[in-house]
TORLODREN-482786 format. One record per residue (C-alpha): z, y, x. Coordinates in steps of 0.02 Angstrom, whole numbers, padded with zeros to 5 digits, always signed. Layout:
// TORLODREN-482786
ZYX/...
//
This chain:
// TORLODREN-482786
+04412+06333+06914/+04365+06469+06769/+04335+06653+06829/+04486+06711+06740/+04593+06558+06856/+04486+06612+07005/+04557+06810+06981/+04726+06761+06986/+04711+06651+07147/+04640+06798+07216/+04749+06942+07172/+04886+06807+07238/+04817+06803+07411/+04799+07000+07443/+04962+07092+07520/+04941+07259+07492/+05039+07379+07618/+05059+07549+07644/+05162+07598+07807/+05134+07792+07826/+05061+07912+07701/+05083+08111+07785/+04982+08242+07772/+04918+08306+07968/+04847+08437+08051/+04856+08379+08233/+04764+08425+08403/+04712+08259+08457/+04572+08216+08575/+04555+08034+08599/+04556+07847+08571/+04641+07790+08401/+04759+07647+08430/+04832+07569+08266/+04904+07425+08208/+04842+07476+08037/+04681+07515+07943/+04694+07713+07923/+04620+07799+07770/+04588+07991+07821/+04559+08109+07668/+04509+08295+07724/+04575+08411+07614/+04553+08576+07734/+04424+08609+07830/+04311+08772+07863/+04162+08691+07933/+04193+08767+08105/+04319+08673+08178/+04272+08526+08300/+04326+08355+08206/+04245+08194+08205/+04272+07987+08236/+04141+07887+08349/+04158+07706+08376/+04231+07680+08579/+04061+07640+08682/+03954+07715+08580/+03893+07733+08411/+03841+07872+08289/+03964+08018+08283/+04040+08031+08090/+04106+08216+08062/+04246+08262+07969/+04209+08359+07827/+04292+08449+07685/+04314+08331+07536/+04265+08175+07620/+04363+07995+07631/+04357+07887+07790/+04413+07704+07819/+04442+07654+07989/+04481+07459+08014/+04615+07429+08125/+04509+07324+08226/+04373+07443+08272/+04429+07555+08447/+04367+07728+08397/+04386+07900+08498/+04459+08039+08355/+04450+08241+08401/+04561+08341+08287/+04601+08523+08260/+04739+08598+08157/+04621+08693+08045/+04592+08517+07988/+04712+08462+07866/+04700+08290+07801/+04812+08161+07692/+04830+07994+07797/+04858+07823+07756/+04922+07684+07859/+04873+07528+07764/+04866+07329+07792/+04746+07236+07659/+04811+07036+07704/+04769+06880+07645/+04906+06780+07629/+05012+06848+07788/+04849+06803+07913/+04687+06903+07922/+04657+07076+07864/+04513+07085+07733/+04417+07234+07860/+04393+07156+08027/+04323+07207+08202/+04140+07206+08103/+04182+07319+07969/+04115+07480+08026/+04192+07689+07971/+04170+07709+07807/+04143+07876+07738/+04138+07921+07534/+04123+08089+07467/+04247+08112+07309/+04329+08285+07252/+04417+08193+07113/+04493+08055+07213/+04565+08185+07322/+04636+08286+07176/+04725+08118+07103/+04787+08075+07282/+04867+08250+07293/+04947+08227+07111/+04995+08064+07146/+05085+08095+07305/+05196+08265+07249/+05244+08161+07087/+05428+08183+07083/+05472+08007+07023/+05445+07919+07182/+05429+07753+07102/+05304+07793+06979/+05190+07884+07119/+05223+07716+07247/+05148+07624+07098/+05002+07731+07064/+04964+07760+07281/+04937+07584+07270/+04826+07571+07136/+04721+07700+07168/+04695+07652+07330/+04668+07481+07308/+04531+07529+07154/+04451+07669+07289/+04434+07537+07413/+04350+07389+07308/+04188+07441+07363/+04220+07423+07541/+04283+07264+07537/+04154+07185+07666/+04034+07029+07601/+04123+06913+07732/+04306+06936+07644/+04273+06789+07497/+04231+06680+07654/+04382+06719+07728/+04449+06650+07576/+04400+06480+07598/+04436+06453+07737/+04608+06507+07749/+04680+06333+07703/+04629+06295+07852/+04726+06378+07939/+04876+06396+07794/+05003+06297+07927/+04959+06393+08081/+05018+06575+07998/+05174+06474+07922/+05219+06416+08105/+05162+06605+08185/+05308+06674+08054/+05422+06571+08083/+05403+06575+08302/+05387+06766+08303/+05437+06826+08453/+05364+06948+08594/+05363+06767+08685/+05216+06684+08565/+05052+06678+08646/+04886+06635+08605/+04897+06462+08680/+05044+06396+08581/+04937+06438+08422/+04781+06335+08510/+04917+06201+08553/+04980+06179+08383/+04797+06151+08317/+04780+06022+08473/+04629+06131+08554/+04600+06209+08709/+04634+06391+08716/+04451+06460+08738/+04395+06350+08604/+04532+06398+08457/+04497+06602+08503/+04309+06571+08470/+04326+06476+08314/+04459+06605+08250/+04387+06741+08296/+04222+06673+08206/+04325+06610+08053/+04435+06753+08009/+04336+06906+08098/+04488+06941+08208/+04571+06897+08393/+04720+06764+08397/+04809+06913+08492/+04771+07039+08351/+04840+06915+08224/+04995+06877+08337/+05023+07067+08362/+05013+07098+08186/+05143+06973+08134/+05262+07026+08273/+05239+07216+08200/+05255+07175+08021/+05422+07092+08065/+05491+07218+08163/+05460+07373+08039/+05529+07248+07899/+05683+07263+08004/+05672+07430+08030/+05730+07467+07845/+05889+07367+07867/+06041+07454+07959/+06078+07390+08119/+06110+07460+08303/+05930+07520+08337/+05805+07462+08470/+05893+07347+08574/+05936+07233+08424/+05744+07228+08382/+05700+07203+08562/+05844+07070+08592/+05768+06995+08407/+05598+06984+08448/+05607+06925+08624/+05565+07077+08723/+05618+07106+08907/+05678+07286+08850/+05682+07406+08740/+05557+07496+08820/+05434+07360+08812/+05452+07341+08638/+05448+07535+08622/+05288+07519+08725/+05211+07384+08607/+05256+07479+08452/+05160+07648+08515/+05009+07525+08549/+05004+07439+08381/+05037+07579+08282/+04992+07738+08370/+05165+07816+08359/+05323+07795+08458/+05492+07723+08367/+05559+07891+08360/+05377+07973+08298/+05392+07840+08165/+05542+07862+08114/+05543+08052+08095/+05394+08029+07988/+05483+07907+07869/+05671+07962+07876/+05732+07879+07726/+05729+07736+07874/+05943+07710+07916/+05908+07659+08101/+06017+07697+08220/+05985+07866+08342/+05988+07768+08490/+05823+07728+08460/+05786+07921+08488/+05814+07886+08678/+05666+07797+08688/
//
């Protein structure tokens, strides 16, 4: 295979999303739960006020500061303190190969960059009044922004992922609330304990995070067709209620159905999901 042939089977295998893009100024004081990797861009912020991300457990604290980018893999549990004298522009972003593994995993670690100009083209980008031409350029520019913290392991992951090319196919097309670790291990003919090691090792992620992310994906591609609102996705997707799959969304994504969908209205669900 030629390096030109070898870019194109690449570019094929990432799946580039953005879910959420909002500016914030919050008060928020503790753990960040996301489904997503979240790219935090300070635009505001005086020196004074109390802002920073450290990893859960432990770790070195990263303050927020004015002008400065930081990538936090969806993987990685980290504790966030925000004021609202911090004003940032926010990302919620999935970086796939192929629909299994994210390209950051549980070992990348925060990532911080320092760039005045970035920020200025973000800000241009994202008042541009032709909506397609700025969803065209977000994308860009963030994918070009993040090339250089693509982590070493991610051409590995690339390998590998025939390997397990038939067990995403069959996670897709099973997606349900009901899929669970050990059907995946049963499909492969291994024991449980054994797949989750050699997954976990192979793709830098949990069977359960993979499973959660293809349930989520699903749901918030349904999300943008009309239909009757919670209890059709909960009904769908094999939930008990609609409160447990109200309960699983605010886990994977760090936002409630109704928090979600006020932050991206053009959504047409239905307002019963604002009883939840």
């Amino acid at each position: 295979m030629t390096q030109y042939e070898n870019l194109a089977t690449l570019t094929r295998m990432l799946d580039f999303r953005i879910h959420m893009v909002d500016h914030l100024n919050i008060d928020y004081r503790g753990p960040i739960v996301c489904g997503f990797n979240v790219l935090s861009a300070v635009l505001k912020n005086d020196g004074k006020a109390e802002a920073w991300y450290q990893e859960c457990g432990g770790g070195e604290r990263v303050r927020m500061k004015p002008h400065h980018i930081y990538l936090i893999p969806a993987s990685r549990k980290i504790f966030a303190v925000r004021t609202p004298e911090v004003r940032t522009l926010t990302v919620h972003f999935e970086l796939r190969l192929l629909n299994g593994p994210d390209v950051f995993s549980e070992k990348t670690p925060i990532w911080e960059r320092q760039d005045e100009c970035f920020l200025e083209k973000l800000e241009r980008i994202v008042t541009d009044p032709n909506p397609m031409r700025a969803a065209m350029a977000l994308k860009g520019a963030l994918m070009e922004f993040l090339a250089p913290a693509i982590p070493e392991d991610a051409l590995e992951k690339t390998r590998l992922l025939p390997r397990y090319e038939p067990l995403f196919r069959y996670a897709e097309m099973h997606c349900s609330a009901a899929l669970r670790v050990a059907d995946l291990a049963d499909f492969l003919h291994l024991r449980a304990d054994q797949f989750s090691r050699q997954f976990r090792k192979d793709l830098g992620m949990t069977p359960k995070a993979f499973l959660d992310g293809v349930l989520l994906r699903r749901i918030l591609s349904e999300m943008h067709l009309p239909h009757p609102g919670l209890k059709y996705s909960a009904d769908r997707f094999g939930f008990p209620s609609e409160y447990a799959l109200s309960r699983f969304f605010k886990r994977t994504t760090g936002f409630s159905p109704r928090e979600y969908l006020r932050r991206n209205s053009h959504i047409p669900y239905s307002d019963s999901a604002e009883t939840v």
